[in-house]
N, C-alpha and C positions, 0 to 999 in steps of 0.2 A: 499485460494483455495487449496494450498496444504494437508491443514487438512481434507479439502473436500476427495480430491481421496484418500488419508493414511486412511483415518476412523480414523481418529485420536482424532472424537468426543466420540467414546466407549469409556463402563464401564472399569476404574472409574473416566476418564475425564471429563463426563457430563457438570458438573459446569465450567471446563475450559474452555469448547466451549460456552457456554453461556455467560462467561465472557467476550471472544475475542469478540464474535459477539457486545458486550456490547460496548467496547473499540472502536469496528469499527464505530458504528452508534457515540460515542462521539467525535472519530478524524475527521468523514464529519461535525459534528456540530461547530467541531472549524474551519473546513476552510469553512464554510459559516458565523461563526461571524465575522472571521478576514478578509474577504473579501470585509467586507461592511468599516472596518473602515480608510480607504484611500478616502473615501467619492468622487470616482467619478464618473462621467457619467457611467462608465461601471459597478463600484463594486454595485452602488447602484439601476440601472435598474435590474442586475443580481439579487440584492439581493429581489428583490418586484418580480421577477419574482417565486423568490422559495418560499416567501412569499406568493402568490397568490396560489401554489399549495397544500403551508400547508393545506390553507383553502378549500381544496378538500375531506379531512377528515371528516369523520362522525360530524356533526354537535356538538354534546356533549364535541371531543376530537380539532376538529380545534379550536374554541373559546378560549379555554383554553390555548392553545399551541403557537399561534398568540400573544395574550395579555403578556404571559411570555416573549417571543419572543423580540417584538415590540410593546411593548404598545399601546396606545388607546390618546395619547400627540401632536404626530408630530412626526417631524423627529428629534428634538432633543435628546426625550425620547428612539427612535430606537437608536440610536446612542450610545447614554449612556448604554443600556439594552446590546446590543451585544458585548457592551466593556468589561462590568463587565462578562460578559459569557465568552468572549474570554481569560482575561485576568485571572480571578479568579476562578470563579466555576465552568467551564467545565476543566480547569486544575488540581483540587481538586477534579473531580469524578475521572479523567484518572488517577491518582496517586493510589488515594484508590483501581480501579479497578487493576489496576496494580501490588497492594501490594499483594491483593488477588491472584491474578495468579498466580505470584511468588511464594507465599506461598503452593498453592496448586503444581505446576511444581518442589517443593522440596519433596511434600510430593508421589507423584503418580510417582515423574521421567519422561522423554520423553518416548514417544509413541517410539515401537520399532516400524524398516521400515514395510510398508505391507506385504513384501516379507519373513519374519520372518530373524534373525539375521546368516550371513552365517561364519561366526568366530566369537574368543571371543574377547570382547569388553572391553575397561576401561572408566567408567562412573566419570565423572568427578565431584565436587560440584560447584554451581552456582558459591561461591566467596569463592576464587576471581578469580580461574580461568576462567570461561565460563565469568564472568562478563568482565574480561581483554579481551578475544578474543570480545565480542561482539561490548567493547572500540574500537578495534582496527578497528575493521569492519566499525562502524560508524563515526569514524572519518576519514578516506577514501572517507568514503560517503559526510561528509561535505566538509571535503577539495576539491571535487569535487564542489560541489552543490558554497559555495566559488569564487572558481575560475571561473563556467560560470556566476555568477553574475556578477566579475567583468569583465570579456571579453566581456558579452554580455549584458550589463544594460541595460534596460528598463524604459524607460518613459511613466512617469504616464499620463494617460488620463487627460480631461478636468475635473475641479472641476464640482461636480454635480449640475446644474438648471435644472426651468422644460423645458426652450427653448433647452438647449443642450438634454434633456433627448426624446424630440419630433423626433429630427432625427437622433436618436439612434432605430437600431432594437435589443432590450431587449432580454439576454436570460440567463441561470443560467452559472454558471462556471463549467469547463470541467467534475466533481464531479456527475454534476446533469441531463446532458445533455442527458442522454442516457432518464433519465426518463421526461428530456422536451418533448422528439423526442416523445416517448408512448402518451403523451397528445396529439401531434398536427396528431395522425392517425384521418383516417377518422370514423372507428368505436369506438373510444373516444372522437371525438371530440365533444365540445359543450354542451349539457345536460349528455353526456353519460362522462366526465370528473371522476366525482365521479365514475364510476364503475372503471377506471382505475386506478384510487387510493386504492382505496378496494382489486383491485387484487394485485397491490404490496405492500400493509400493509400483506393480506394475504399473500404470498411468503414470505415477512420479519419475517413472525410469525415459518411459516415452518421450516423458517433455522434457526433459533433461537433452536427450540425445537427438531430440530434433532435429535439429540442422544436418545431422548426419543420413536421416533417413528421407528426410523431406528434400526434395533434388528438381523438384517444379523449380524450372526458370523463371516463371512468371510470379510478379511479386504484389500487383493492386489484388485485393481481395473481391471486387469484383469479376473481378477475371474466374476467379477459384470456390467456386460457390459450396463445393461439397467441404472444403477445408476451413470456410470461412462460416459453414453451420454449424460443426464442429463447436468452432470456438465459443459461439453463441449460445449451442444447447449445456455446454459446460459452464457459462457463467448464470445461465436461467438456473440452471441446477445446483447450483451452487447456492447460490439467493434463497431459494424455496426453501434446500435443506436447512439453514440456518435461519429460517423465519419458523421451518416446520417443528423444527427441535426447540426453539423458544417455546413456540404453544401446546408443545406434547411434554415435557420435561419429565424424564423417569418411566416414560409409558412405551409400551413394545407395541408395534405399529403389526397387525394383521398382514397374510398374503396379499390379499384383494386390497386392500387401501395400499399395501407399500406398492404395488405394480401399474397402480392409476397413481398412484404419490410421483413417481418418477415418469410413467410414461404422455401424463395429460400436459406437464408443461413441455414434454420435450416434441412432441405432435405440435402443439401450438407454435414455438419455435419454428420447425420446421416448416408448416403452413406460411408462417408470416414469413418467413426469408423466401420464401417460391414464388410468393405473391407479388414483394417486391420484386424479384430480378425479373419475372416477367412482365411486369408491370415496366422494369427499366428495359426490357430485351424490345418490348412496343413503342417504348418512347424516346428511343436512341436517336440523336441526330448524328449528321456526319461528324469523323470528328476534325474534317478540316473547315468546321464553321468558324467564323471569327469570333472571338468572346466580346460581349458586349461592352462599352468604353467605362460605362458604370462601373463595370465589375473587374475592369484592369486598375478605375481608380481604388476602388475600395482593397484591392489586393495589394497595389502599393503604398496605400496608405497604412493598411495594418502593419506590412513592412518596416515602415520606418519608424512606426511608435514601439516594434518589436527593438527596432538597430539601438535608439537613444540611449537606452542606459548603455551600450557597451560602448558608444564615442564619448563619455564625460563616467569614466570611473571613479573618480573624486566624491562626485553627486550618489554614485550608485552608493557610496562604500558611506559616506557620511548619511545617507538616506536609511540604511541598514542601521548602525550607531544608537542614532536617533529613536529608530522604530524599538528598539533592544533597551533601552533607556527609559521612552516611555511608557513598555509596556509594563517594565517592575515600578515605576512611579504609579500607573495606575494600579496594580497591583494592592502596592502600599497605602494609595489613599484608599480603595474599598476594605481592608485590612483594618487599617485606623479610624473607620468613620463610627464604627460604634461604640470605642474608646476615645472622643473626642477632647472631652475632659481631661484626661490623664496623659495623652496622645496627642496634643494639641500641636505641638511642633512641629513633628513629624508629617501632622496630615497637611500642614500647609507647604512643608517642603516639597512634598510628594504632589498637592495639587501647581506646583509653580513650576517645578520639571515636568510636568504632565501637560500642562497647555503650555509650555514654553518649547519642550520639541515635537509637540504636534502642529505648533505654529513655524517651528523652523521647515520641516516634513513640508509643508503646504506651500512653503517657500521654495522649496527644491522641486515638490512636483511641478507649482509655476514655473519654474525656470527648465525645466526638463519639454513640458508643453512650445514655450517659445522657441527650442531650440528644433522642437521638430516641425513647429510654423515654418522657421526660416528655411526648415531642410524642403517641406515641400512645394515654398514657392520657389526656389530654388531650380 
């Protein structure tokens, strides 16, 4: 969405946005394969659920897509079909897509900000620098992601039958939810299914070819207000239907409620963006006022805390190491702590690599802090 309001799909990115959009549609494909292969009551009602909607597709293109999908065997052959997709070929297009992007984000460079670039800049190459920072970023991420697994495990549903699957109310996972909630209006419901399918194939075709049809020069989204409500009233809507579909589950939503359901947040949207830009249309200063010295320092100072990990890749890449180290140490000590008795080894090895690369961690970020002191007395 961010590329959305940057216009970040413009000449000569075209094929980049086409590719992400690409990318996008194959990472909901993997978490609707890998969803089913826990085989239970919920992954697999969820999973017939978005099956059901494939089949909402124009005639020529559901068949086809169904049968690749989930074969025409039983549930064994589903089973098999979504493994090899999850596990093999949809990981083998995201790669290949991925190489391309890459390749092209070295050849065309990132997108400058909307707002045109207001100092000079140092552009950095992918590797290993930006590659090291993005290490670093995503392993934060996981060691996050890590750690609420094990604070907060989760237990698996009941193995899927068709007795357990009866007093299950079926519905897709969080992914798909919004576009469950669009089926169960009252002016889609029913025969009128396929048109609401049509229209978000439609929509999906739109964003795909963006950049083709969108030919506005102008790229800050204040500049573009009718394009940049747009995007707004699609992520409000977006939200609502998948909060709405959570607290309606299985229920067919009436005319009158589906037409205040869609149109009161998308009114509010609009209101609030009007308000703003008029609001900013009154309170515009020139724009060859000087920026305030405050706000040149705070601007080069985020700067350089931004630049540090890519001048010391050493730090960034042992800083990454470390974080990926201690997150399966702590892992293992929450793991071991309530076999401690039987476990006892283990949980002390795990607590001795767990404060011993959190303590090296805190050493690298010190030394990462000093190094940006001296850049900016410098």
């Amino acid at each position: 969405m961010r590329g959305y309001f940057a216009s970040a799909q413009k000449k000569p990115r075209e094929l980049m946005w086409v590719t992400g959009m690409a990318m996008g549609i194959v990472t909901l494909m993997m978490g609707l394969t890998g969803y089913l292969l826990p085989w239970t009551v919920v992954s697999k009602s969820a999973t017939d659920v978005s099956i059901s909607m494939i089949g909402l597709l124009p005639p020529q293109l559901a068949g086809i897509v169904t049968y690749l999908a989930a074969g025409n065997t039983g549930n064994s052959a589903e089973l098999t079909r979504f493994f090899d997709l999850h596990i093999l070929i949809l990981p083998a297009v995201l790669l290949v897509l991925f190489a391309g992007k890459m390749y092209m984000f070295e050849t065309h460079g990132a997108s400058e900000p909307p707002t045109g670039l207001k100092e000079e800049v140092t552009y950095h190459k992918w590797f290993p620098g930006v590659l090291s920072y993005l290490m670093m970023v995503g392993a934060v991420f996981l060691g996050l992601l890590l750690a609420s697994a094990v604070l907060f495990p989760l237990a698996l549903p009941p193995e899927y039958s068709i007795a357990a699957a009866a007093s299950y109310t079926a519905r897709p996972d969080w992914y798909f939810i919004a576009l469950y909630q669009l089926l169960k209006l009252g002016m889609f419901a029913g025969v009128h299914e396929p048109d609401a399918m049509a229209f978000v194939t439609v929509g999906l075709i739109l964003a795909v070819i963006l950049p083709f049809v969108d030919r506005n020069h102008r790229r800050n989204p204040m500049q573009r207000p009718i394009y940049s409500t747009l995007g707004l009233v699609f992520i409000v809507e977006l939200v609502w239907l998948t909060i709405w579909g959570y607290l309606t589950p299985g229920q067919d939503i009436p005319i009158p409620q589906s037409i205040a359901g869609l149109a009161i947040p998308a009114l509010i949207t609009i209101g609030a963006v009007w308000l703003v830009w008029r609001r900013r249309g009154s309170a515009r200063r020139p724009s060859s006022a000087p920026s305030s010295p405050s706000a040149q320092g705070s601007s080069g100072s985020l700067m350089r805390v931004m630049k540090t990990p890519f001048k010391v890749p050493a730090l960034t890449g042992s800083f990454v190491i470390l974080l990926l180290v201690g997150s399966i140490a702590f892992a293992s000590f929450v793991n071991t702590f309530d076999a401690l008795q039987s476990q006892a080894g283990m949980f002390f090895v795990s607590l001795v690599i767990l404060v011993g690369s959190f303590a090296f961690m805190s050493l690298i970020v010190k030394r990462l802090v000093r190094i940006n002191e001296r850049a900016r007395r410098a």
